[in-house]
DOLUM-371360 format. One record per residue (C-alpha): residue in one letter; x, y, z. Coordinates in steps of 0.05 Angstrom, whole numbers, padded with zeros to 5 digits, always signed. Each point is the difference from the previous one (the first is absolute). Layout:
BEGIN
AXYZ;...
This chain:
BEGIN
X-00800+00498-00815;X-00005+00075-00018;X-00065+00039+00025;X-00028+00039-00062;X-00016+00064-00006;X-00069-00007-00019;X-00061-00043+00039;X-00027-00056-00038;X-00061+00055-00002;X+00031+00039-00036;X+00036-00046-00053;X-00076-00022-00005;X-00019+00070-00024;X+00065+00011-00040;X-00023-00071-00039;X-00067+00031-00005;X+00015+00071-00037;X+00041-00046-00043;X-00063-00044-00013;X-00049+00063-00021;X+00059+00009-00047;X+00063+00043+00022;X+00062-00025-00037;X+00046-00033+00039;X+00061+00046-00009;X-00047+00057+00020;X-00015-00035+00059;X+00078-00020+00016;X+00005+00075-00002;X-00057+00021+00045;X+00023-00044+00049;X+00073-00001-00004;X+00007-00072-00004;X+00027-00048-00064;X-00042-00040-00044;X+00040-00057+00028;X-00031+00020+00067;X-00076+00013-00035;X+00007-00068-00038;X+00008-00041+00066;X-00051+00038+00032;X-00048-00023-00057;X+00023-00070+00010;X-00005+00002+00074;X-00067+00035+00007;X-00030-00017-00076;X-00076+00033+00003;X-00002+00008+00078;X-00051+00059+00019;X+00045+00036+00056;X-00056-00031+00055;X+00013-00071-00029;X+00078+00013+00019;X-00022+00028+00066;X-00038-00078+00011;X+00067-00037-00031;X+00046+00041+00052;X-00046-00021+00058;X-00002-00066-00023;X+00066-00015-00005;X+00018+00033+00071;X-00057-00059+00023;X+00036-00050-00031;X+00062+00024+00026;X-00028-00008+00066;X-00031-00069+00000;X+00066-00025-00037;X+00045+00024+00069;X-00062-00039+00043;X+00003-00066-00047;X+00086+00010+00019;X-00002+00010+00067;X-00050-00056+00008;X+00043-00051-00039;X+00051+00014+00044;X-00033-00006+00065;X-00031-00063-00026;X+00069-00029-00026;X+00028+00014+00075;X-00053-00033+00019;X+00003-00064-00031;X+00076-00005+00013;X-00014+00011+00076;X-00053-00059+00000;X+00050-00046-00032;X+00054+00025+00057;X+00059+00031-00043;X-00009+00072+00046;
Protein backbone atom coordinates (compact mmCIF):
# COMPACT_ATOMS: atom_id res chain seq x y z
CA UNK A 1 0.00 0.00 0.00
CA UNK A 2 1.19 3.58 -0.72
CA UNK A 3 2.23 5.82 2.42
CA UNK A 4 0.40 9.29 2.02
CA UNK A 5 1.64 12.31 2.13
CA UNK A 6 -0.37 13.65 4.82
CA UNK A 7 -0.86 12.13 8.70
CA UNK A 8 -4.26 11.05 9.47
CA UNK A 9 -3.81 14.46 11.73
CA UNK A 10 -3.72 16.32 9.24
CA UNK A 11 -6.49 14.90 6.85
CA UNK A 12 -8.46 15.42 10.26
CA UNK A 13 -7.83 19.20 10.05
CA UNK A 14 -8.13 19.33 6.22
CA UNK A 15 -11.89 17.63 6.90
CA UNK A 16 -12.32 20.20 9.53
CA UNK A 17 -11.62 23.69 7.53
CA UNK A 18 -13.96 21.95 5.11
CA UNK A 19 -16.58 21.49 7.92
CA UNK A 20 -16.49 25.44 9.14
CA UNK A 21 -17.20 25.77 5.47
CA UNK A 22 -14.22 26.00 2.81
CA UNK A 23 -15.42 24.63 -0.55
CA UNK A 24 -14.08 21.63 -1.46
CA UNK A 25 -12.27 22.69 -4.73
CA UNK A 26 -10.68 25.44 -2.61
CA UNK A 27 -9.47 22.99 -0.42
CA UNK A 28 -8.22 20.46 -3.36
CA UNK A 29 -6.22 23.53 -4.20
CA UNK A 30 -4.76 24.47 -0.81
CA UNK A 31 -3.65 21.16 -0.43
CA UNK A 32 -2.73 19.93 -3.77
CA UNK A 33 -4.67 16.88 -3.63
CA UNK A 34 -8.07 15.79 -5.86
CA UNK A 35 -11.51 15.81 -4.69
CA UNK A 36 -11.32 12.12 -5.38
CA UNK A 37 -8.60 12.06 -2.67
CA UNK A 38 -10.80 14.68 -0.20
CA UNK A 39 -14.01 12.53 -0.82
CA UNK A 40 -12.38 9.29 0.55
CA UNK A 41 -10.87 11.09 3.23
CA UNK A 42 -14.45 12.19 4.29
CA UNK A 43 -15.57 8.62 4.03
CA UNK A 44 -12.64 7.25 5.83
CA UNK A 45 -12.48 9.73 8.68
CA UNK A 46 -16.41 11.18 8.50
CA UNK A 47 -16.52 13.82 11.69
CA UNK A 48 -13.27 12.50 13.42
CA UNK A 49 -11.73 15.50 15.63
CA UNK A 50 -7.88 14.99 14.62
CA UNK A 51 -7.35 13.53 18.53
CA UNK A 52 -10.22 10.96 17.84
CA UNK A 53 -7.95 9.71 14.72
CA UNK A 54 -4.92 9.86 16.93
CA UNK A 55 -7.14 7.06 19.46
CA UNK A 56 -8.31 4.96 16.06
CA UNK A 57 -4.49 4.79 14.87
CA UNK A 58 -3.45 3.49 18.36
CA UNK A 59 -6.13 1.23 18.41
CA UNK A 60 -5.70 -0.42 15.50
CA UNK A 61 -1.78 -0.89 16.00
CA UNK A 62 -3.31 -2.83 19.51
CA UNK A 63 -5.30 -4.88 17.56
CA UNK A 64 -2.70 -5.55 15.26
CA UNK A 65 -0.71 -6.78 17.99
CA UNK A 66 -3.00 -9.10 19.87
CA UNK A 67 -4.15 -10.50 16.34
CA UNK A 68 -0.09 -11.76 15.67
CA UNK A 69 -0.36 -13.22 19.64
CA UNK A 70 -3.93 -15.04 18.99
CA UNK A 71 -1.63 -16.52 15.54
CA UNK A 72 1.26 -17.52 16.99
CA UNK A 73 -0.68 -19.14 19.79
CA UNK A 74 -2.93 -21.16 17.44
CA UNK A 75 -0.03 -22.42 16.04
CA UNK A 76 1.87 -23.50 19.00
CA UNK A 77 -1.27 -25.04 20.24
CA UNK A 78 -2.03 -26.90 16.85
CA UNK A 79 1.70 -28.40 17.13
CA UNK A 80 0.79 -29.24 20.17
CA UNK A 81 -2.10 -31.29 19.83
CA UNK A 82 -0.55 -33.12 16.75
CA UNK A 83 2.53 -34.06 18.96
CA UNK A 84 0.15 -35.55 21.74
CA UNK A 85 -1.59 -37.66 19.19
CA UNK A 86 2.18 -38.81 17.87
CA UNK A 87 2.17 -37.63 14.06
CA UNK A 88 5.78 -35.45 14.94
Amino acid sequence: MRKTRFSDEQIANVLAEARAGVSTQELCRKHSISAHTFYAWRKKFGEMQSSEVRRLKDLEQMVARLERIVARQAVELQASQEIIRGKW
